[in-house]
C-alpha positions as CSV (number, residue, x, y, z in Angstrom):
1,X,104.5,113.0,110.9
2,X,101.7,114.6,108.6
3,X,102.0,114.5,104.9
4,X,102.8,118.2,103.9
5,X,106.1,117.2,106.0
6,X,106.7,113.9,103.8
7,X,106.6,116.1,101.1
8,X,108.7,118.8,102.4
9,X,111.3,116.0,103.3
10,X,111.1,114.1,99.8
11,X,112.0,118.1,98.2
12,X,115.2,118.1,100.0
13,X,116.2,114.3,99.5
14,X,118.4,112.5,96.9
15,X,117.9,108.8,98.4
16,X,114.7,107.2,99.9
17,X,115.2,105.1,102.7
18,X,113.2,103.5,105.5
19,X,114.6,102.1,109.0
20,X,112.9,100.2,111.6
21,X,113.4,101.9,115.0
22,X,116.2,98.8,115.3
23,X,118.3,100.3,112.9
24,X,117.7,97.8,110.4
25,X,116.7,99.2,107.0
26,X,113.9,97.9,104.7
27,X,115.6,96.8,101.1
28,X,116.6,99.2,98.5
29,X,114.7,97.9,95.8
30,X,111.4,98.4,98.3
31,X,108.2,99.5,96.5
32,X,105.8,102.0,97.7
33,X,102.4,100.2,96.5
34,X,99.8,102.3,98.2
35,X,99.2,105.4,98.7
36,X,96.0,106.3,100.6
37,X,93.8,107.6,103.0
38,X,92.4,105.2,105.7
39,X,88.9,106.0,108.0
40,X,88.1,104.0,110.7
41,X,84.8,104.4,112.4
42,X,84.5,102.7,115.7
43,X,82.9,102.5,119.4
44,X,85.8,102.1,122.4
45,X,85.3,100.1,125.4
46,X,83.8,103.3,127.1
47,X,80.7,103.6,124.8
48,X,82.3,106.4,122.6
49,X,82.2,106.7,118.9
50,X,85.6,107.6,117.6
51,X,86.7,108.6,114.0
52,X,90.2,108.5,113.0
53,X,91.7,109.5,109.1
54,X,95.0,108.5,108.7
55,X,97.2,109.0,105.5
56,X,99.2,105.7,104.6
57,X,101.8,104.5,102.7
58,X,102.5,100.5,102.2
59,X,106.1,99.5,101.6
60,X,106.4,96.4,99.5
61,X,109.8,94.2,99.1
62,X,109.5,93.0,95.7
63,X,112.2,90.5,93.9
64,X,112.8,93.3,91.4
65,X,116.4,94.0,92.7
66,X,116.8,96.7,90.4
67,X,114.2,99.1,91.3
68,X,115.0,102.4,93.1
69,X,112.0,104.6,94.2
70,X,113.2,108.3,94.0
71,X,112.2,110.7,95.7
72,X,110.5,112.6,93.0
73,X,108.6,109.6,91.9
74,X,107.1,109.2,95.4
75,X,105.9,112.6,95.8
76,X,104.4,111.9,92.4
77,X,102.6,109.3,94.0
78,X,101.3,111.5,97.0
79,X,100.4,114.6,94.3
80,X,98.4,112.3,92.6
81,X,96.4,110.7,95.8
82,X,95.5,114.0,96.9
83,X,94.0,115.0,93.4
84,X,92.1,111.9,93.0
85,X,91.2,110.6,96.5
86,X,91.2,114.7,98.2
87,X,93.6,112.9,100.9
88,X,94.3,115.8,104.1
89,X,97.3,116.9,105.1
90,X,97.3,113.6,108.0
91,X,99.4,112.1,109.7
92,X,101.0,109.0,108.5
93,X,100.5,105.4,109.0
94,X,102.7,102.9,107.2
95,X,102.1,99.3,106.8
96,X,105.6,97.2,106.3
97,X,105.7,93.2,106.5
98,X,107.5,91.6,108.6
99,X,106.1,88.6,110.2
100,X,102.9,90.1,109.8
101,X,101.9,93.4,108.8
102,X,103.2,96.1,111.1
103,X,101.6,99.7,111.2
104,X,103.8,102.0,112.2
105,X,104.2,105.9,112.6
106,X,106.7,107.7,111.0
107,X,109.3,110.1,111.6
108,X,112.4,111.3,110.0
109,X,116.6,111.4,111.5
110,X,117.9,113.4,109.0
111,X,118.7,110.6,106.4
112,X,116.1,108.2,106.2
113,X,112.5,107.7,107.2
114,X,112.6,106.4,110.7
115,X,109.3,103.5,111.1
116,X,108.0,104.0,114.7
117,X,106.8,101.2,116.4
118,X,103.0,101.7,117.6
119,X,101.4,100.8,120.7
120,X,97.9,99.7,121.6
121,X,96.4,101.8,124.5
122,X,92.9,101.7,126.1
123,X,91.2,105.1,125.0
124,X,88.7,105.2,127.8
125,X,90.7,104.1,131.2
126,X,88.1,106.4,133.0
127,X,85.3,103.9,132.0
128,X,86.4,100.8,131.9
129,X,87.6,100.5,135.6
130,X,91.7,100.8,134.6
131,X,93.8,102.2,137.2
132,X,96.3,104.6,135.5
133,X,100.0,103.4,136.3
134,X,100.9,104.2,139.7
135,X,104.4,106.7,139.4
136,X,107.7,105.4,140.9
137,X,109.4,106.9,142.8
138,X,113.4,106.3,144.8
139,X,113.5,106.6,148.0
140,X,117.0,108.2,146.9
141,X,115.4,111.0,145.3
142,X,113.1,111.7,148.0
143,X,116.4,112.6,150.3
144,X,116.6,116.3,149.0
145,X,112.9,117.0,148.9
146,X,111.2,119.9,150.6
147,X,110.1,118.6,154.8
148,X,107.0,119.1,156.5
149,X,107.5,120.6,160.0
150,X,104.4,120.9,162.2
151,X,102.2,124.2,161.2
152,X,105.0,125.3,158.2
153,X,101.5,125.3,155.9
154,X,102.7,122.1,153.5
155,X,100.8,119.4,155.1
């Protein structure tokens, strides 16, 4: 989800809420502590230099119990961190702690922000010697599929 959409979402909202992909929700009182833009320069196994800008947010459980972050104060936040630190219109990576901190992407069901669990991935499969995952197919499925009949052209 890119950060014009955030905003677009946070216009149309009366309650700010985050869930984990498990349905749990992060706290009510949660604090959004950063708001930022994040670069990250870096060589894959391949040998290629990649860039990647990310937007992020960092939710914070704090022991104020009492705390609400509105939606309005939020998009504050953002409208402020694109004046002062000319963040893009990027996608969004949040950090949220739970046994350690968790990046996550994000997305958005309606009624609350929806934290999508990320994945590492090799980014150069082709050079490193990693077969891509073979397809599986059932045997069931195969029943119904176009035959090969000696000189019909398929084989």
């Amino acid at each position: 989800m890119k950060l014009s959409e955030v905003k677009q979402i946070l216009e149309n909202v009366e309650n700010l809420r985050f869930e984990l992909q498990n349905g749990a929700t992060a706290p009510s009182h949660f604090h959004v502590t950063e708001v930022g833009m994040i670069t990250k320069n870096f060589i894959d196994c391949g040998g290629m230099v990649r860039n990647e800008k990310v937007a992020n947010f960092q939710l914070w459980n704090a022991n104020d119990t009492d705390h609400r972050l509105e939606p309005q104060k939020l998009l504050n936040i953002i409208s402020l961190s694109e004046k002062v630190l000319g963040i893009e219109d990027l996608e969004i990576e949040v950090e949220y702690q739970a046994e350690t901190i968790g990046k996550y992407d994000l997305d958005f069901n309606g009624k609350n922000f929806v934290l999508i669990n990320k994945q590492t991935a090799c980014l150069a499969l082709d050079a490193c010697g990693v077969a891509p995952a073979k397809m599986k197919v059932s045997l069931a499925d195969l029943q119904n599929a176009p035959v090969c009949t000696p000189g019909g052209g398929c084989c």
